[in-house]
C-alpha positions in Angstrom: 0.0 0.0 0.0 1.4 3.4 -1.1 2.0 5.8 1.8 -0.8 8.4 3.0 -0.3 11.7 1.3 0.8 14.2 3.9 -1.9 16.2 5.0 -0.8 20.2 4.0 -0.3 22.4 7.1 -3.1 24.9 7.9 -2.3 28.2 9.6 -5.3 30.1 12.1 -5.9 33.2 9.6 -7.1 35.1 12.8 -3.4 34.8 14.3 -1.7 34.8 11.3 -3.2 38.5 10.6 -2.4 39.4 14.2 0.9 38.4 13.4 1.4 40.6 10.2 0.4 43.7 12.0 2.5 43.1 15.5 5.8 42.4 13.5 4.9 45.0 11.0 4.4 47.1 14.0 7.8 46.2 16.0 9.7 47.1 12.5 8.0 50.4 12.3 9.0 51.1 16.0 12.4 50.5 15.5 12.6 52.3 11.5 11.2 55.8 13.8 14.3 56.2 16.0 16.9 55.9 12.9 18.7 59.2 11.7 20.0 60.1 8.2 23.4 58.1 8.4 22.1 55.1 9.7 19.3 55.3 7.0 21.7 55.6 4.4 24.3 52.7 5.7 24.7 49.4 3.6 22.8 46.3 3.8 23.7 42.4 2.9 21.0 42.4 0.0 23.2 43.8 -2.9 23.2 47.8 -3.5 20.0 48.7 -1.2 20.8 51.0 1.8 18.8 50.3 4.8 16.1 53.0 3.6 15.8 50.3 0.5 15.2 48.0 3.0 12.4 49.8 4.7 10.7 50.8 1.3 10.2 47.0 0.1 9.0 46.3 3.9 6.5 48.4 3.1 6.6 47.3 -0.3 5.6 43.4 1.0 2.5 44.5 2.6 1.4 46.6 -0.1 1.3 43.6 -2.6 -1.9 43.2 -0.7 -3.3 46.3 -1.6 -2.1 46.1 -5.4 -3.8 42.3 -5.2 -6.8 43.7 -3.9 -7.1 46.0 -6.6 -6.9 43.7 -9.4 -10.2 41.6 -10.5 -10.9 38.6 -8.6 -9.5 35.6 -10.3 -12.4 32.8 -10.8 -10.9 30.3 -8.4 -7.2 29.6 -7.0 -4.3 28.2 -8.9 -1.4 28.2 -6.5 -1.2 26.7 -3.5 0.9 28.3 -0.8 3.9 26.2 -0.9 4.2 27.6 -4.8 5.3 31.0 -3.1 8.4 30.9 -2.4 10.3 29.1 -5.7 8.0 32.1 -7.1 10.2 34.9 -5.9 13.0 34.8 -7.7 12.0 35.3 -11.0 10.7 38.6 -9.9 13.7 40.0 -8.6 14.6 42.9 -10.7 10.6 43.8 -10.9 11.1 43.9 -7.2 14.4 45.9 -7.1 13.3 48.5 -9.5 10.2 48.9 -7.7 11.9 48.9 -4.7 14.4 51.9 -5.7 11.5 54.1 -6.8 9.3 53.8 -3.9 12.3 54.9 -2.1 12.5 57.7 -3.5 9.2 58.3 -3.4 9.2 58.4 0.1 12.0 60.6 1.7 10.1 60.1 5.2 9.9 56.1 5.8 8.2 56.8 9.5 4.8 58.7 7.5 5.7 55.8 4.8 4.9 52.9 7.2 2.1 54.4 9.1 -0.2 54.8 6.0 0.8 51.3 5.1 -0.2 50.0 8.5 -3.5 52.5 8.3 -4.4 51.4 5.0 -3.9 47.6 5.5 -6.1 48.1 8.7 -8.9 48.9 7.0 -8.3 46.7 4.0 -8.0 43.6 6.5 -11.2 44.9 8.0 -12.9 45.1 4.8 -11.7 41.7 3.1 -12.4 38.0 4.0 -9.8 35.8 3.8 -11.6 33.5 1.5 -11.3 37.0 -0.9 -8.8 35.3 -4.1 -5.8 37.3 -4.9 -3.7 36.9 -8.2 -0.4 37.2 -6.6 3.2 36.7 -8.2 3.0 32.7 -7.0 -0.5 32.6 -8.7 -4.1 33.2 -7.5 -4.1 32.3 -3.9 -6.3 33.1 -0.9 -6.0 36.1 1.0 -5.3 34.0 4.0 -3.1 32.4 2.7 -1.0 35.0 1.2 -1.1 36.6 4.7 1.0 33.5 5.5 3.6 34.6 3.0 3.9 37.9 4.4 5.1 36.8 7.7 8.0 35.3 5.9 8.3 38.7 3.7 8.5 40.3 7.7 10.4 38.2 9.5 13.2 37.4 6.8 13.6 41.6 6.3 13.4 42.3 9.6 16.8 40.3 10.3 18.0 41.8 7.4 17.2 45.1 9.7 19.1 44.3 12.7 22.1 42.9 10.8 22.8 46.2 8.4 22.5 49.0 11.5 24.8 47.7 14.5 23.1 47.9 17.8 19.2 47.9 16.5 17.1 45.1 18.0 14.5 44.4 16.6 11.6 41.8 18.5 10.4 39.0 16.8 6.5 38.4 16.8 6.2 34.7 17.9 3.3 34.0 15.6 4.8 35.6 13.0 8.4 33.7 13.3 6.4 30.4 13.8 4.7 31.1 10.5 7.9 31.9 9.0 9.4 29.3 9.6 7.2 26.4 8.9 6.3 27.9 5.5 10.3 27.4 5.0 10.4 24.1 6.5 7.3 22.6 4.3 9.1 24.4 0.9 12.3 22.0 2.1 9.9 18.7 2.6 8.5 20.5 -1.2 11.8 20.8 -3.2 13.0 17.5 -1.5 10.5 14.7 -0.8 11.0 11.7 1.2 11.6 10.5 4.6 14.7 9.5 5.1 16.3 12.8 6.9 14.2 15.1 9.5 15.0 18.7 10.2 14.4 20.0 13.2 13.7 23.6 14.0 12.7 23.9 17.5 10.4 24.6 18.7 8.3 25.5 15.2 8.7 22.9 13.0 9.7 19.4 12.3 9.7 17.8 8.7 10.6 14.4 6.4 12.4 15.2 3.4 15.3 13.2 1.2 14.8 10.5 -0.6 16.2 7.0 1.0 15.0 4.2 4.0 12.2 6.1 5.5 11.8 6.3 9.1 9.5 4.8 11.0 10.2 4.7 14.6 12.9 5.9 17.3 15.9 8.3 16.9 16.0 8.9 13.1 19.0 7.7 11.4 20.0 11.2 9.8 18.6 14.5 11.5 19.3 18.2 11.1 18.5 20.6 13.7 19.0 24.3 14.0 17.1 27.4 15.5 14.5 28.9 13.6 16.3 32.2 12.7 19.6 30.4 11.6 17.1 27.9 9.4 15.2 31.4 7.9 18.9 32.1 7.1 20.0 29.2 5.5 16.5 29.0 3.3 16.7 32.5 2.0 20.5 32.7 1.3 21.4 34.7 4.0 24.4 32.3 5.7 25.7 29.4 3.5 25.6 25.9 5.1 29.3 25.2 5.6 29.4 28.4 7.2 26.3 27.5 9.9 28.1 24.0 10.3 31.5 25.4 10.9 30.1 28.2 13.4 28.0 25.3 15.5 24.6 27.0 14.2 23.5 24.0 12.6 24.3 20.1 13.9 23.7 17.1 11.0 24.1 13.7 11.7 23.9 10.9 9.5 25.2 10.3 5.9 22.0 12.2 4.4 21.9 15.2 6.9 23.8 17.2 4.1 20.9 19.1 2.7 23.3 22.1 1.7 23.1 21.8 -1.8 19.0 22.0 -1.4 19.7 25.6 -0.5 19.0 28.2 -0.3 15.4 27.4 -1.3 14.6 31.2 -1.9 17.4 34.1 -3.1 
């Protein structure tokens, strides 16, 4: 008998909205008490400055109000996991875009307050059964919502690591949501059961083909912390480097997953 297909995570839309807002709303608390020079400094994603930065911020939660916009596709296409092997053929859309909205907006404080004020009352207004053509295909609104916590908690590390001393929090819903999204694209790109990667206290998942596991300690295992994992996924530290600085452990002879990433760049 063939194996049960797995069952696709689900995600409370009532949290995962309170989620968007709260780390939405710890990045805009922490963007309002940066000057001029620290706006300007470098960051680790290419040419952007850290007002870049905050501009596509912005910019993520927007693509909601640009979806909303648009007609209502007749049904959904996509499914959530399609999001993030989606983003990278939109990268120079995204930087262009990107570049003009920040110059569009010289004050990022006023910039992020009518985003917040404007997805309010578009989250008020929508259900999340409400279909959105999105650059992954025509999802649900509650599900793209998903995606966003990923958009939010991946650039808000990119944040705290470009101006030195800035600490950003990290909503708990939101980071949960993050990185389970990340963890199920893993068990996506690379099915099976023969490896399980463990990221504490958020997610667990099968992936690799080989001997599935059935019972007891798993033959090969991966475990990390779910920032260091939301790293490795989107590119932002390299595998050998998380093994050589302990941020990662892998046992077994197929817990080297590093050439399955980064799943998003």
């Amino acid at each position: 008998m063939p194996p049960a297909k797995k069952r696709a995570r689900t995600y409370d839309p009532v949290k995962t909205r309170a989620a968007v807002l709260a780390q939405f709303g710890n990045v805009r608390e922490a963007v309002r008490g940066l000057t001029p020079e620290q706006l300007a400094l470098p960051t680790r994603l290419g040419e952007w400055t850290v007002r870049d930065l905050v501009a596509h911020i912005g910019m993520a939660l927007t693509a909601i109000h640009r979806a909303l916009a648009l007609p209502e596709p007749p049904k959904p296409d996509a499914v959530l996991l399609d999001w993030p092997f989606a983003t990278a053929a939109n990268a120079a859309a995204i930087d262009e875009f990107t570049r003009n909205l920040a110059a569009e907006h010289p004050d990022p404080d006023t910039y992020l307050a009518d985003v917040e004020q404007s997805l309010r009352a578009l989250l008020a207004e929508h259900s999340g059964t409400r279909i959105l053509q999105t650059s992954a295909g025509a999802m649900s609104l509650d599900d793209y919502l998903v995606t966003r916590t990923a958009e939010l908690v991946v650039h808000t590390d990119d944040l705290a690591a470009a101006v030195p001393g800035l600490e950003v929090p990290y909503d708990r819903q939101a980071l949960a949501a993050a990185t389970r999204l990340l963890a199920d694209a893993l068990a996506v790109k690379a099915p099976g059961g023969s490896t399980e990667v463990r990221v504490p206290p958020y997610a667990v998942v099968q992936c690799v083909e080989g001997p599935r596991h059935t019972r007891g300690t798993p033959p090969n295992v991966v475990e990390t912390d779910p920032l260091t994992w939301i790293r490795l996924a989107t590119g932002r530290v390299s595998w050998k480097d998380a093994l050589e600085e302990a941020k990662v452990s892998a046992s077994g002879e197929r817990a080297d997953i590093g050439s399955l990433l980064p799943l998003m760049s």
